[in-house]
Structure formats: C-alpha cells, structure tokens
N, C-alpha and C positions, 0 to 999 in steps of 0.2 A: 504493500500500500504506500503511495507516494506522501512525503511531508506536505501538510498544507505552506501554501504560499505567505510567505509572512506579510502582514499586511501594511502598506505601504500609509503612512500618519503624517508626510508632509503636507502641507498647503499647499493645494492647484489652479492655478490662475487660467480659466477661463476668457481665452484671446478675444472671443467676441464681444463680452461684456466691457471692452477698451473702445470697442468704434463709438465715434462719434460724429453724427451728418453736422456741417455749417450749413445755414442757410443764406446762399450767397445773392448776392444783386443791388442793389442800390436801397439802404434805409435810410431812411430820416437824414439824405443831402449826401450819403458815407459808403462809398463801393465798397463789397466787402466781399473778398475772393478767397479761395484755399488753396486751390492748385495751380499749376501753370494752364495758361491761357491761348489757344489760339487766335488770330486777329477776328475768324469769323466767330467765333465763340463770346470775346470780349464787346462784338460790335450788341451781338443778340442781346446779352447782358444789358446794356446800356440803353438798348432800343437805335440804336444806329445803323446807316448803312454800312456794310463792310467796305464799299470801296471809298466810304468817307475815311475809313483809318486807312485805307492804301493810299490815297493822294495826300495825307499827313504827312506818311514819312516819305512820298515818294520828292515832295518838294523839300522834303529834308537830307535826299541825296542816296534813300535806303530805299530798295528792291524788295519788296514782299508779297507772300503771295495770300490766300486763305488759311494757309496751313501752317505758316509761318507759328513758331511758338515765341508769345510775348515774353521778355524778362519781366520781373517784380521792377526794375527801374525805369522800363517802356510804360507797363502798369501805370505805375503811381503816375508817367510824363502825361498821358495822356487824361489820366481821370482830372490831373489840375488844367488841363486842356478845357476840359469840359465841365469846368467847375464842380466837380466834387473832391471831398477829403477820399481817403481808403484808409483799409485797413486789411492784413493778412490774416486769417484765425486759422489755424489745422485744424482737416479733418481728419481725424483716424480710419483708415479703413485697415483690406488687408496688406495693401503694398505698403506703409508704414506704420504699422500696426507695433513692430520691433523694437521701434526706437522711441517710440509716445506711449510707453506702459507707465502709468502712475498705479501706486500700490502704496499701503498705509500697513504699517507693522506696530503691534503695541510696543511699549516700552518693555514688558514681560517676555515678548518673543525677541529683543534685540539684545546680542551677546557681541563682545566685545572681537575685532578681527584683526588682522594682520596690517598693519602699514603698506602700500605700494611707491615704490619711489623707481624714479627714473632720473638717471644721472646724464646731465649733459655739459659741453662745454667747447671750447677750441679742439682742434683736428689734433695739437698736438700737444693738449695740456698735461695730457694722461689719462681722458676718463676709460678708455679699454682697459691699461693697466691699472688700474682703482679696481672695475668690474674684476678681472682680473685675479687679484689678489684677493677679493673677497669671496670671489666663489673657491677659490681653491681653499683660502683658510677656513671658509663653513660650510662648504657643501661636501657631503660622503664622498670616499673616494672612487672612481668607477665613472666619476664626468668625465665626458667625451671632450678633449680638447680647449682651446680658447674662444675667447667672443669672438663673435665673426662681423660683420657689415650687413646682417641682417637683423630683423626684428625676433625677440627671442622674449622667454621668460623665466626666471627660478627664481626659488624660494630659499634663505638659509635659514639657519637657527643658531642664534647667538643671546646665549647667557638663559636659554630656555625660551625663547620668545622668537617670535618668526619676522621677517622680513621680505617681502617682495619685493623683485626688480625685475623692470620694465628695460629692456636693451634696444636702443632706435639706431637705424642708420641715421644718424644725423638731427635737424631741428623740425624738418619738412614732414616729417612722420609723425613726432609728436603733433602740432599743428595739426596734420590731419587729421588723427585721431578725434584730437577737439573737435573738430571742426564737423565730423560727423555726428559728435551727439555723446561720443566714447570717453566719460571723465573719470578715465580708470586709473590718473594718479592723483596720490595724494602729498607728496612730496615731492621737490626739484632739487638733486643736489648737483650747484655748477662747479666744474674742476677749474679752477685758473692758476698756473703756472706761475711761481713767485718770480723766475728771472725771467719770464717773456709780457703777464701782465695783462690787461684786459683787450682783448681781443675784438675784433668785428663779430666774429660767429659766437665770444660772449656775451655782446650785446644783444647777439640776437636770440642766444637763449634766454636771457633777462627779460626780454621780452615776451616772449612765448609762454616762457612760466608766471608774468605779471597777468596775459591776458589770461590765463588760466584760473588767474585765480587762486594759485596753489603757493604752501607753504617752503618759502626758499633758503636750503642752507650751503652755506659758501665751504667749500675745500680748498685751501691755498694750498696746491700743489710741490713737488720737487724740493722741497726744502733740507732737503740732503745734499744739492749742489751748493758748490760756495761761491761766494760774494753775492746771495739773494735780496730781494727788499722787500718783503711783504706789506710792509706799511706804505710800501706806493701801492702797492696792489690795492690795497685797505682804503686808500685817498681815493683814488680811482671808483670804484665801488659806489664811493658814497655818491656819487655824482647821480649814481641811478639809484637814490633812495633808498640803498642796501647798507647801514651804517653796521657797523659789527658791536656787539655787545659790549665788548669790553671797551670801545671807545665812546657808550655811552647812548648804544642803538638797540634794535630789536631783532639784528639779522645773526642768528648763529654762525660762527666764523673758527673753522679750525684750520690750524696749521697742521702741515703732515709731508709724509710721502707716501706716495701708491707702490713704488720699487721697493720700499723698505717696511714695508707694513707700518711705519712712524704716525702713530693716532689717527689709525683707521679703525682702533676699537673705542676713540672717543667720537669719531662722527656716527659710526653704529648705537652709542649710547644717546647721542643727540635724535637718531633718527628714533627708535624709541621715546626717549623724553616727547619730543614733540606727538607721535603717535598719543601717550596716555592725557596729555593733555586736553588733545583734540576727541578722543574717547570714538575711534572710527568703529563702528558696531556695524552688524547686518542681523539679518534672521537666516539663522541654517536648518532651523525646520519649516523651509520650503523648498519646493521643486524649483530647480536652481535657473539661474539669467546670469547673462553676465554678456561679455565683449569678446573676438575672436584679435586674438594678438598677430597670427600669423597662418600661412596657411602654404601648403605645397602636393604634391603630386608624387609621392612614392609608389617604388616598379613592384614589390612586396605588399605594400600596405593597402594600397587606395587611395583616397580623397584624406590627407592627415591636413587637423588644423590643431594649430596652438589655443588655448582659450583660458580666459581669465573670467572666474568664478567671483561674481563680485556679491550678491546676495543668493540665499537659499546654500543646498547640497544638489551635490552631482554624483549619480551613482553609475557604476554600468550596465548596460541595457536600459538605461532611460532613453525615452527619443525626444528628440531635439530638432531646431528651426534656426537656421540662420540666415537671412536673405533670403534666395533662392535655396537655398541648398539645407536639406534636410536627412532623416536617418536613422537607427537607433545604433548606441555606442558601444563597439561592439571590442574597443578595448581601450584603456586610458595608463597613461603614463607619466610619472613626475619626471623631475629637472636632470634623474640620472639615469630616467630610462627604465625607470623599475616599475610594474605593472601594480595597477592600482585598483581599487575597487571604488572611492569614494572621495569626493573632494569638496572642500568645505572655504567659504567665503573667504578671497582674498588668494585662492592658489591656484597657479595656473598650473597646467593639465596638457599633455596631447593626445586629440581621441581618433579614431577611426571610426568609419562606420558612416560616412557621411555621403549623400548621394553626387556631389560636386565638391569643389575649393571655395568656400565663403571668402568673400573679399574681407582685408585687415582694418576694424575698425565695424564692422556689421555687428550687433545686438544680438544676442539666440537668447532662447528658453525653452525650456522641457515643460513638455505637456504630456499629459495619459490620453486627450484626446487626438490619435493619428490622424482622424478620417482630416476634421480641422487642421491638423498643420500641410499634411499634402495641399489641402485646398491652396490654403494661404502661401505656402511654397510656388504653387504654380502660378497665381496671382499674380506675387513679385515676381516673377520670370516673364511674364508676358509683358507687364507694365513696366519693367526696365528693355524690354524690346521695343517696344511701343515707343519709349522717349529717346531709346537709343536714332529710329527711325526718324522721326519728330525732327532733332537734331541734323540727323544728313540731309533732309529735305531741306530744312531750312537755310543749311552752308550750301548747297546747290544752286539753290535760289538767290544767293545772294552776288550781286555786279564782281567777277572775280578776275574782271581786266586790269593787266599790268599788276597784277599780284602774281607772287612766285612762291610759290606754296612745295614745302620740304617734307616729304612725305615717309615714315619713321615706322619699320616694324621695332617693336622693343620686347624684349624675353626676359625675364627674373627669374632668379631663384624661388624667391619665396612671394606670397601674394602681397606681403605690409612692404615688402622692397617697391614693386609694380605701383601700388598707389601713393605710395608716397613720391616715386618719381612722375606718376601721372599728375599727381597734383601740380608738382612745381613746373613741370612742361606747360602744364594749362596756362599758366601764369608770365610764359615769355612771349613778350609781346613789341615786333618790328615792324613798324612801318613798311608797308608795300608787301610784306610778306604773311605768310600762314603757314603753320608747324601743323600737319594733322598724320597723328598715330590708326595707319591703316590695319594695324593688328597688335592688341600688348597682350601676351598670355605669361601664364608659369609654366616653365621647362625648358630643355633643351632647343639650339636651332636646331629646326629639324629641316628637310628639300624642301618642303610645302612652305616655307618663309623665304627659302634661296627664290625659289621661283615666282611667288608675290613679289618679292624685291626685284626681280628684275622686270615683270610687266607692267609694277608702278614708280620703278625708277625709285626706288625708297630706298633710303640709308637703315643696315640691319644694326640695333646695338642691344649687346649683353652685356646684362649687370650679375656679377658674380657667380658667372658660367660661361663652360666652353665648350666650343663644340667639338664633335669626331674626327678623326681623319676624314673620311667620310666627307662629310660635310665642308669642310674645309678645300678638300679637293672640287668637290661640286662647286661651291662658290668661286672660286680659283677659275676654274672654267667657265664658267659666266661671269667673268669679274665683277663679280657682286663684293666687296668689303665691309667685313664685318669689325665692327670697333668695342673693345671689350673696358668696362670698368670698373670697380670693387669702392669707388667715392662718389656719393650722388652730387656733388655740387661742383664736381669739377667734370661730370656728365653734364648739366645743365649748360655750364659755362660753356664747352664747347659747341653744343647745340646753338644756343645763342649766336657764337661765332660763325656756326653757317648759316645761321637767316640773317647775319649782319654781311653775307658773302667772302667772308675771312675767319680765318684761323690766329689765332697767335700766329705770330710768325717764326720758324728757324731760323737762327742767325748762322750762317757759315764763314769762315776764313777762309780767304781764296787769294795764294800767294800767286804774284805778278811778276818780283825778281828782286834781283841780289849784286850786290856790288861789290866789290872790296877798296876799301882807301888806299891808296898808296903814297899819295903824299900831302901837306896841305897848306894854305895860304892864309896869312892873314888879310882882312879888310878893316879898315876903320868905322866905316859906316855896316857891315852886315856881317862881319864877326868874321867865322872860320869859315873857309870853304875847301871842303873837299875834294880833292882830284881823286877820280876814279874808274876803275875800268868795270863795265856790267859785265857779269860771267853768263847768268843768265835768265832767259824772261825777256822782261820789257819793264823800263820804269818809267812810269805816269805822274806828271805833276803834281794831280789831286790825293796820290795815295797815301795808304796811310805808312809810315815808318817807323822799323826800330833799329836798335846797332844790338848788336852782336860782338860780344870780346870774348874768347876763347868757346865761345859757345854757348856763352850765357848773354841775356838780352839785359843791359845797363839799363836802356829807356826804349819807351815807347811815346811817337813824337809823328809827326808830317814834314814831308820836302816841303822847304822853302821855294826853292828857286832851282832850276836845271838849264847850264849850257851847256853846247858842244861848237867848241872852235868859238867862243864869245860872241855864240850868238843864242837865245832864251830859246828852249826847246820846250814843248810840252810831254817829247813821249823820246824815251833812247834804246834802242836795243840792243843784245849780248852781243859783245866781241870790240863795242865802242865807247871810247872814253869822254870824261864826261867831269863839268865842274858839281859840286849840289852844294846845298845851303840846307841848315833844320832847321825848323821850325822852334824856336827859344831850348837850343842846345848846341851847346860849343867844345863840349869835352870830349874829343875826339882822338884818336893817335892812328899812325898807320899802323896798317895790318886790321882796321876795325871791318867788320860787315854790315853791309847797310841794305838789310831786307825791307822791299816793299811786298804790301797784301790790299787787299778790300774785304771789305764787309757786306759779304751778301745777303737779304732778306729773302728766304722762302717761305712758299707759304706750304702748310703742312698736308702730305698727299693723302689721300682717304682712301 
C-alpha cells in the first residue's frame, strides 16, 4: 500500500484573482490608457479621425501608418494637442500578470531572510577579486572555479548567518534588472581602488545604486599596495553625498584588501549589521515567487535557469511560470552544484524542468493550478509576438532614406549576458544611422547565423563564447567575421564606432630611412648641421626623427631643414648625401644615426 501524499500547507496565490480591467477613454477632460496604442486605436478612443493623427505627424516630418504603435511620449504629445491631461493606470491581465502580483502577509507569517547584495565598481578596482575571495573563504569546497563575466548567484555562510550575492556583468544588468520591475537587491557594495580613486564607471555605479534606492556601502580597495591615499578616495566620495562615518557621515566605509583577505570579514559584518537593522523578512510558508537571475541552454540538462527565491519556499516538482516559459522542476541545485530538494527566501537555486530559457530579470511563481499557468504561458508568448510584430511594422514604415542601418546577429552565453547587452545596444543612438539586432539568442554560433549574416550583411558578435572549427571555417569561407568579447562596455563602445563609421584607430610605425653622420658644421643662426650620407629608404622633410648612438635612441625629435648640394630639398634618397638640421636638438657626434619613420593611422579590419 503506497504512503499517503503529504499534504502540501503552503499559501497559493491564485493568478486570476491579480487581473484587473482599466476603464480607458477620456473622463472628466483626462485620457486614461493602459496599454500601448495604435494610431487607429488612439484616434477611436478620442472620437477622431485617424488620418487626423497621420497628417499630425506627417507635417511633423514622421511616416505612419494605422498600425503604427504610439509611445507613452507621442500619447501624452498628442492628448495636450487636443486639450486633454492623461494618465497611465495598469491593467493586469495574463501577459503581465508576473510582474503586478500584490500580496499582503501578516506580520505572524513574516520571518526574518537573508541579505542580497551585489557588488559593483570600476573594471579594475577589484570587485571579481573581492567576489572572489569570498566565495572561496565561505562557500564548501567543491565550487566550480572563479567568477566569470556573466550573471550568476551564491549564497555563503558567515558566523552562522547567510549572505546572498548577486554577480552582474557590469552596471547595464543591474539597471536592467530594475528596470524591469526585479528589486532583488538589497545592498550595493562599490569597490574603489585606494591608488586609482573614483572612477567614471564608479560614478556610475553611484548612481544606479542611488536610483535604486538601495542601501550603499563603500570598500576602499588594494590597501596592501604602498604609497595609497584613501582619504582622497574619502574627499572624492563625499562629493556624491557618500560621507563615510567616521568623518562624521552615514555611509559605511571600510578599508581592506580583496588579495589579502584585509577586513573582508568587517565588510561581511557590516553587511549583516545593516541587514538586522533593516529587518528584510518574507513568508516561506508560501508557494514561492521570486526573479530569474540567469538562464542558459545545456546539451545534458535542458532549459536550466538560475533563480532567486525572494518570498514563499520552492520545492521540487512544484510547477512554475516564468514569462513564456513554464514547467515543473524536475531538479534544483545550490551554489556548489549539490542537489536540493527545497529553497527558502532569499537563495538562489538552478532548476530544470523548464519548457524554454526565461529571459534574466522575468518574475515566476509556483502555482498547483497547471491548467492556468499553461494558459497564461501561452498568452505571454503570443503577446510578446504580437509586439515583437507591432514593432517591425512600425520601423518598416518609417522614411529610412539616407539612413545606414548596421545590422547585428549577437549570441550569449547566458540569457542576463543577452539583455543586458540588448539593453544598452537599444540605447546607442547616431544620427543618420540605425543598429537593428536581426537575431540575439543563447548559445553557440551555429551555420544558420553564418548564413543570416551573410544575406543581411550583419556583423556576427559573441559575448563569452566560441565557436567550432566548424564554424569558423564556414565563416572563413563566406567571409563572414565574427568579433568575440568577455567586456560588455567595450562591446558597446565599438558598436558605437561602427555607426559612427570608425573604429579607434591603429597607430603603426612605418620607417622611411636612415642616415649616418659623418661629419658636422656649425651655424650661428641654426645651430648644428649634419653632413650625411642616407644608407637607406628615403628621407622626407615632414618626418618624424630620432638619432640613434650605439643602438640606442638618445631623442626623438623632427628634420628641421634638408639640402643637397645647398640647395633645400624636401625628399633624399639612399646612396646620396645630404646637409639636415633637428628640430630643437644639437647634441650630435659623428658616427650618430638618424632614422626617419611616420605615423600611420589604420583603421581597424573587421
């Protein structure tokens, strides 16, 4: 006779009882819309003709059609157009059903959780080696290697107490995270370098963590090297409202080293301290929600996503919703790989068992009700088809003369890699031109990208993957080039430089010729001048020069002046002699050599 099933006593939230209809149109003088709008859609609304909103913008210089989807900025332009205020309210249906859950927990069901922190800072303040050092000093041994340039999660345990961290490639991911609705930290700790000092890309964690909202504490990094200055670092700081305590501010401020483990178990006690204060609780008897940190494609597993458990318990074989992509979990894993049965608010987890890759940053929740989550799954799949369509109709449609539009398959390793580089591509923005990503997936290049690339002329780029032989040889033979990177801001950067139609440029050295002194003159008015005979090359007026004594170069300097036979030459070549003059340099002896070169600017081949 089989065990009865044990019965399952968490809390189940019921997805449908979250929708809620607006009633949209025009009240009392106030347009009041929920969704995006097409222009036929927005005219019906208003009681207007449609082609009264096409000859709006068309004397405004913009191309649209019926189908055109309006921004929230076109929105509001047009309703003061036509004398009304607006206003946006959400509707909850099922395509955002995910990310609009409100839920009320008594104080009786809220139990105290783990801290989440995510560390950022400068490219080379240290904060890898920070992560680093701290997963090796508190996580079991049996972790798989170092942090890598992708989005990641673990948990340690220090002094009996748990800690989460959040690992971003960069500031772009965080940012998006927020930016979708995902406030899955609760701590910022920025690395800054005591002998390099505050940085661009620290200001612009400063900021990311300010619009966050989130509590910031400071690590002055490297302070194991000598001749550091922390108190510039400290002066600096305070300029963005981060005053350190001990000079009489509210921003926790440790000195340390990440190489040397030097008071990384007092920032661990800070992050703590601030956690009990703040008192972060959830309810873990409920059927659990939370955020997908990361997500990939393995050849063994299936559909594996990282996920962060922010309220309720996560068991396995619970089924679960995330975006599109749905499933029940058919096995769960912590931070060293070890198989788990249950995960409880504030730990992330990686499960299997998922019918697709959830994008990084998408909301999930376990429900008992399957028949409702497929629904809802499928929903969101259409309704992101739908807008995805919306959108290429609408850039179709739009006047695309004398624009030069750069057309970009892009492949990640992981899914938080892909949107976080989607994001910031969205964001670069050239006159005269258009960046449009004809394909971003996870995984491997595979032919079916070489061969898109070559019938839309697209530039293919990999972020923290390579391809096959294989593959490489196929590309090779359709000289398709593939540009590979492991930094997303110095991806960005050069993207940028091809809709600005350049590259940084390559500087090369390109020697022209050489001379040897053999004897020399003085002048009263233009100093020393050289007699000398060119071995070989050609020397040019304009070039650049240096001497040469026993084979080492004294200076680097430019011809002054060049005859032959007293008369002013611009150009000499090898086997013929020759007066020169330098450019404010007179210390010369025979037997010196007197190479000239140029300085040529390439631009860099793709």
């Amino acid at each position: 006779m089989k065990p009865k099933k044990k019965q399952d006593t968490r809390q189940n939230l019921d997805l449908k009882t979250q929708f809620q209809k607006v009633d949209t149109g025009i009240k009392n003088g106030v347009f009041i819309f929920s969704s995006p709008l097409t222009v036929e859609q927005f005219a019906k609304n208003i009681g207007k003709i449609p082609s009264e909103i096409l000859k709006y913008f068309f004397l405004k210089g913009r191309m649209l059609t019926l189908n055109t989807l309006l921004t929230e900025e076109q929105i509001g332009e047009l309703c003061l157009e036509y004398n009304y205020d607006f206003e946006k309210r959400i509707e909850v249906d099922e395509t955002n059903v995910l990310s609009n859950i409100k839920i009320t927990d008594t104080k009786e069901n809220l139990k105290p959780r783990p801290p989440v922190v995510t560390i950022m800072g400068h490219v080379d303040h240290g904060k890898t080696t920070l992560l680093d050092y701290i997963r090796k000093a508190h996580v079991a041994r049996g972790e798989a290697g170092g942090i890598t340039q992708h989005i990641g999660a673990y948990q340690i345990t220090y002094k009996k107490d748990k800690i989460t961290f959040i690992d971003t490639p960069g500031h772009a991911a965080f940012t998006e995270m927020r930016a979708r609705g995902a406030d899955i930290t609760d701590i910022v700790v920025i690395v800054v370098s005591a002998d390099d000092g505050v940085k661009l890309q620290t200001i612009e964690a400063i900021d990311h963590a300010k619009a966050a909202k989130v509590t910031i504490i400071i690590f002055i990094n490297k302070m194991d090297k000598p001749n550091v200055n922390p108190d510039k670092v400290m002066t600096k700081l305070s300029d963005y409202n981060l005053l350190a305590e001990e000079w009489g501010g509210s921003t926790i401020t440790i000195k340390g080293s990440a190489l040397t483990g030097q008071n990384v178990d007092k920032l661990l006690e800070a992050i703590l301290a601030v956690a009990e204060i703040n008192e972060y609780k959830a309810n873990p008897n409920r059927l659990a929600m939370g955020v997908i940190i990361e997500s990939n494609v393995d050849k063994g597993l299936g559909s594996v996503a990282t996920i962060l458990v922010q309220n309720g318990s996560l068991t396995k074989g619970d089924f679960i919703i995330a975006g599109s992509a749905y499933g029940r979990i058919r096995m769960m894993f912590d931070e060293n790989g070890k198989e788990v049965n249950i995960a409880y608010p504030s730990q992330p987890v990686k499960i299997t068992g998922l019918s697709e890759t959830p994008a990084a940053g998408e909301h999930f929740i376990v429900s008992t009700n399957e028949k409702d989550i497929k629904e809802i799954a499928e929903k969101i799949r259409l309704h992101k088809l739908m807008l995805h369509h919306q959108v290429e109709n609408a850039n179709t449609t739009e006047n695309t003369d004398d624009i030069k539009t750069l057309n970009i398959i892009l492949k990640t390793d992981v899914h938080g890699s892909l949107e976080a580089i989607k994001n910031i591509l969205s964001k670069i923005n050239v006159d005269g031109t258009k960046l449009q990503l004809i394909r971003s997936t996870v995984g491997g290049i595979t032919e079916s990208d070489i061969t898109l690339a070559k019938a839309s002329k697209a530039l293919v780029i990999g972020f923290n993957i390579k391809p096959t032989r294989a593959i490489r040889a196929i590309a090779e033979n359709q000289q398709i080039k593939i540009l590979f990177y492991d930094v997303i801001y110095k991806l960005s950067e050069d993207v940028q430089n091809f809709l600005l139609g350049e590259l940084s440029p390559i500087f090369e050295e390109k020697e022209t010729g050489e001379a040897i002194i053999q004897q020399l003159w003085k002048h009263s008015d233009i100093g020393v001048i050289a007699g000398c005979l060119v071995q070989n090359g050609e020397m040019n007026r304009n070039d650049n020069a240096r001497v040469l004594r026993d084979g080492t170069v004294i200076v680097n300097t430019k011809i002054a002046s060049m005859k032959h036979l007293k008369e002013v030459v611009n150009k000499i070549i090898a086997g013929m002699e020759c007066g020169i003059t330098l450019e404010k340099y007179h210390d010369i002896k025979v037997g010196d050599v007197i190479q000239t070169y140029q300085i040529i600017a390439k631009k860099r081949v793709i």
